[in-house]
N, C-alpha and C positions, 0 to 999 in steps of 0.2 A: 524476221519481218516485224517491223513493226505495226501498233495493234491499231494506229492509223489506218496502216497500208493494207492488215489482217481486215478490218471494217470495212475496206474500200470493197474487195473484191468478194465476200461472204453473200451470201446471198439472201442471210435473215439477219443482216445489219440491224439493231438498232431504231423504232422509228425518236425521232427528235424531241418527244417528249417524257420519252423513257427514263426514267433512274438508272442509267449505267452503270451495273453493279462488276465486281470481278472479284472473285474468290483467293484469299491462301489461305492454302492446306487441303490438300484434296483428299484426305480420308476418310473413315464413315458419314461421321456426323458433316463435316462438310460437303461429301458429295450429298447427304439428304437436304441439305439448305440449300445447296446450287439447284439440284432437280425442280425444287417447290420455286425459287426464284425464275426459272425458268420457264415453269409448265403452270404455277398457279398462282401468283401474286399478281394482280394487276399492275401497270403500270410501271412494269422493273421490267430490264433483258439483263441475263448473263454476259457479258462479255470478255469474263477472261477468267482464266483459272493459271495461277500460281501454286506450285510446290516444287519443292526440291528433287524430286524423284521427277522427272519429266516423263517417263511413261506415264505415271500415273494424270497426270497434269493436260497432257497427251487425249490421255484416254477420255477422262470425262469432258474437256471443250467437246471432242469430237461424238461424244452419245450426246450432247444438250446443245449441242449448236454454237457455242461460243464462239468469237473467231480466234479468238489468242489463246496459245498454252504457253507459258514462260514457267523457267527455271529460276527467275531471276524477280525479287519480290521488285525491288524497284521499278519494274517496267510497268507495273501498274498504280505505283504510289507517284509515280512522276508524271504519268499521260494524263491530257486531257481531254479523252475519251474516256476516262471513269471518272463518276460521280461518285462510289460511294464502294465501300471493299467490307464481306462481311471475312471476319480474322477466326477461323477456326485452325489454329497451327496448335501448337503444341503449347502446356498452358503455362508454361516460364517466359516465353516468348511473347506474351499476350502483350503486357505493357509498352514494350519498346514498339510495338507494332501498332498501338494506337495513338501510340505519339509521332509516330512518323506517319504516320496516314492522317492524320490532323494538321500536321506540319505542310501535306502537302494537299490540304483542302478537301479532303477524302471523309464525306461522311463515314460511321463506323459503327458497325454491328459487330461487337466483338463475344466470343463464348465464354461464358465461366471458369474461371474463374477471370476477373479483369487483371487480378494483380494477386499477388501471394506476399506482398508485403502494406503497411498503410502506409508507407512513405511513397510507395511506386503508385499504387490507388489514389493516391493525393496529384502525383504525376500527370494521369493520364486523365484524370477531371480538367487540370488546368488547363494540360493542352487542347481537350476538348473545347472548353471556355472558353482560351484565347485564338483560338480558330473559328469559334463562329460556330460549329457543324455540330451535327445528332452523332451523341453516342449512347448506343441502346446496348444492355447484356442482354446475354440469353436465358433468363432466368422465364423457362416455357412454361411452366407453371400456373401463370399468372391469366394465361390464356386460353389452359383446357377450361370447356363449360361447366365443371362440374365447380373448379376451383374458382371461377370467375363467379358463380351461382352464389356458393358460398360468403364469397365478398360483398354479393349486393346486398345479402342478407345481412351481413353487419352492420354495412354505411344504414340501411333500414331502420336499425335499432330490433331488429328482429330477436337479436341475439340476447339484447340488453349487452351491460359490462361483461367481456371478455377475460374467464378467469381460471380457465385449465385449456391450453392449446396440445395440440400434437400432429408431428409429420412425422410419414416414415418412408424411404427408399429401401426397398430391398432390389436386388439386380439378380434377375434370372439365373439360376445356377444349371448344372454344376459350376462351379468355379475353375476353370481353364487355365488362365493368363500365370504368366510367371512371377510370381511374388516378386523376383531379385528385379525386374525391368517396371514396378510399378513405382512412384517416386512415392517418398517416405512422406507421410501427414495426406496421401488421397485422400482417404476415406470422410477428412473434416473437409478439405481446399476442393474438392472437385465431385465427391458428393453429397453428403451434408449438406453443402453451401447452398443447395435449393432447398432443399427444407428451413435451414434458418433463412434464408428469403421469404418462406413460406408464411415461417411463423409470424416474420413483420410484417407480411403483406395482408394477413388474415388478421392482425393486430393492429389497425392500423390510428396513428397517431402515438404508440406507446413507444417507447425506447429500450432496449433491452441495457440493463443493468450488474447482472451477474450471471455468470455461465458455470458449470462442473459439468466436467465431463468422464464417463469410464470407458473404453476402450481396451481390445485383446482382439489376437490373432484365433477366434473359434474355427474358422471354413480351416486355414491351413495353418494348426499350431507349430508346424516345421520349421515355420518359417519367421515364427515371435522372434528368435533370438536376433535375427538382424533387423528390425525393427519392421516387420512387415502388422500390420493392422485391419484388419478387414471385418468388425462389428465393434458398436459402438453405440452408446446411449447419452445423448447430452441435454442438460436442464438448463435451462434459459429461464432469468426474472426477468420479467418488465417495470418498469417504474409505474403502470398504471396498477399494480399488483399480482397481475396473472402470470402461469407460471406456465411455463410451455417445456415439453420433450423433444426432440424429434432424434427417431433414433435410424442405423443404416446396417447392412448386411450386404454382402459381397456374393454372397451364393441362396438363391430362393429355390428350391428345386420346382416349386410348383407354377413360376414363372414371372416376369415383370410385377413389380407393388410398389403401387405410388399414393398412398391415401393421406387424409389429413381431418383433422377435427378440432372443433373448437365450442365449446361449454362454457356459456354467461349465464348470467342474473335472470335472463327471460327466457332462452329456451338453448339448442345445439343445433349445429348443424354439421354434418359431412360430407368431403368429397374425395373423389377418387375410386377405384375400381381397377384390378386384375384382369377382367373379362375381354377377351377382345371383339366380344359381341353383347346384346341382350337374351340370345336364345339360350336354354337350360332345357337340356335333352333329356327325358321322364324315362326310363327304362326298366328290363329286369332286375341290373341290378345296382337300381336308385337313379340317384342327381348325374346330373353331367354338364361342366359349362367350360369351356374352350380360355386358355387367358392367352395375354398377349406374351412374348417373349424378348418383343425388341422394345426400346424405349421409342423408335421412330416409330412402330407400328400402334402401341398403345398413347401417345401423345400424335400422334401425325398432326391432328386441328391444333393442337396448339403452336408445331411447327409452323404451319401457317398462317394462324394468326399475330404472331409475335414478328414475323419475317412482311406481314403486310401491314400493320403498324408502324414499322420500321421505314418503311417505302412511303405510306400515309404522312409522317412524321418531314420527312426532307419535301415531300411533295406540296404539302400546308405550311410548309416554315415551322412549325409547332416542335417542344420538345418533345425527347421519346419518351415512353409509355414508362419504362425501366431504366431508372439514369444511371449513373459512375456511382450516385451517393447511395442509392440502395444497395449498391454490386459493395460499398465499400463497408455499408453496415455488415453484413452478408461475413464479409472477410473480419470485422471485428469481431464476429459471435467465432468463426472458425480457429483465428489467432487464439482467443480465450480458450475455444476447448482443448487448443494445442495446449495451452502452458498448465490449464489442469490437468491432463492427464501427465505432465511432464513432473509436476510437483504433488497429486494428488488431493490437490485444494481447490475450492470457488474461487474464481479469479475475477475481478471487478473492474468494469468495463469503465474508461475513462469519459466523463459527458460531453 
């Protein structure tokens, strides 16, 4: 069926003013952006989900109401019952899928990484540009309150000059997942790459100039010798002066840590928090305070705000919030921490 004939007969069609979104890749992080596209963003409908695995595909149209499930990404890069496709697939696959969803007039919210090289980053700006259409990353970040707080505080001058930054992702432990099935350089290309987002967006107007970075397999040294990595600390200059960290870890046992900080000439500020509440339980014996343990659960507002932004952005004509060129500075600081750690030196970012 096609997702014409799928809309004709559905019974929560679409109303006519909607951003007709449709999904590939129907795994975690994309069923949470399908659900929020679905249930919380104004002005969007779900209408199709795309993956390879059709049960899966299957499964979530039919919990969110979508009328199309396809095996076949084309059937929604080609119809024109989608407006707009947010691309949460696998993140090698990222580039080709924003050029072909621009190719075929497909706004595009695509997930971090946009591209893993800067010739393919370069790629999928243009094809952006020469289509006309919004492409937003998912750099969520930018849109939890405490991180957005943060920034207002800067453009304020609250901060004064900007001159010791720092992020850090640490990812809920224990550590699970199979070293041998994670792809070599994660740790910089997929999570890092929000924190150096972080650090330029909490920087902002400065250019980052030189990176070092140290990197080792601490959660699982088993697995160093085939090149697995999973902790890492990388220094970022700015050409305005300041010098920023942000560093990541694979296994937190005490649960999701997403924090950030930044120290000028006039004062500091910080954001971000573990907790996934404000209550702090007083007891026999002492403190108690609850954290989050999923990235959707401790971010959720910012899934949603970046996701209705994104809908804001095609619906005003206006660009997105988070363009191709942030996503590509993002992949320059990450490329650089690749080749210091590869040679062991500061590696100087080309202007």
């Amino acid at each position: 069926m096609s997702l014409t004939e799928a809309a004709a007969v559905h019974s929560t069609a679409p109303a006519s003013h909607s951003v007709r979104i449709a999904l590939i890749g129907a795994g975690r992080i994309g069923s949470n952006h399908a659900e929020i596209v679905a249930r919380l963003v104004p002005g969007a409908s779900l209408v199709a989900v795309s993956d390879p695995v059709g049960e899966a595909a299957q499964r979530l149209a039919t919990t969110l109401g979508a009328p199309l499930a396809t095996t076949t990404v084309d059937d929604v890069l080609t119809s024109d019952e989608v407006d707009a496709v947010l691309i949460t697939a696998p993140a090698r696959s990222h580039t080709d899928l924003v050029v072909a969803a621009a190719a075929g007039g497909k706004h595009v919210f695509v997930e971090k990484p946009m591209a893993v090289t800067l010739a393919d980053a370069d790629r999928a700006i243009a094809a952006a540009a020469d289509a006309g259409i919004v492409l937003q990353v998912g750099f969520n970040r930018r849109f939890a309150p405490g991180f957005a707080a943060a920034r207002a505080a800067i453009d304020a001058q609250k901060v004064g000059t900007p001159q010791l930054l720092r992020s850090l992702t640490r990812d809920p432990g224990p550590y699970t997942a199979d070293p041998a099935r994670v792809p070599q350089w994660t740790i910089f290309l997929e999570t890092l790459i929000h924190d150096f987002d972080t650090l330029c967006f909490l920087n902002p107007g400065a250019r980052p100039v030189r990176v070092h970075a140290v990197a080792d397999a601490l959660v699982r040294p088993d697995a160093k010798s085939a090149g697995h990595l999973d902790t890492a600390v990388v220094t970022v200059q700015f050409d305005n002066g300041a010098i920023a960290t942000a560093e990541a870890s694979f296994s937190a046992l005490y649960g999701y840590d997403v924090r950030a900080e930044v120290f000028g000439s006039g004062g500091m500020v910080t954001a971000g928090s573990g907790l996934s509440t404000d209550m702090t339980y007083y007891g026999p014996a002492g403190l108690h305070a609850d954290t989050a343990r999923r990235d959707t659960d401790l971010l959720h507002s910012a899934y949603v705000g970046e996701l209705t932004a994104f809908v804001d952005a095609i619906r005003t004509h206006t660009p997105a919030v988070v363009t191709g060129q942030d996503a590509r500075t993002a992949l320059s600081i990450a490329l650089a921490a690749i080749r210091s750690v590869e040679t062991g030196s500061a590696v100087d970012l080309d202007g």
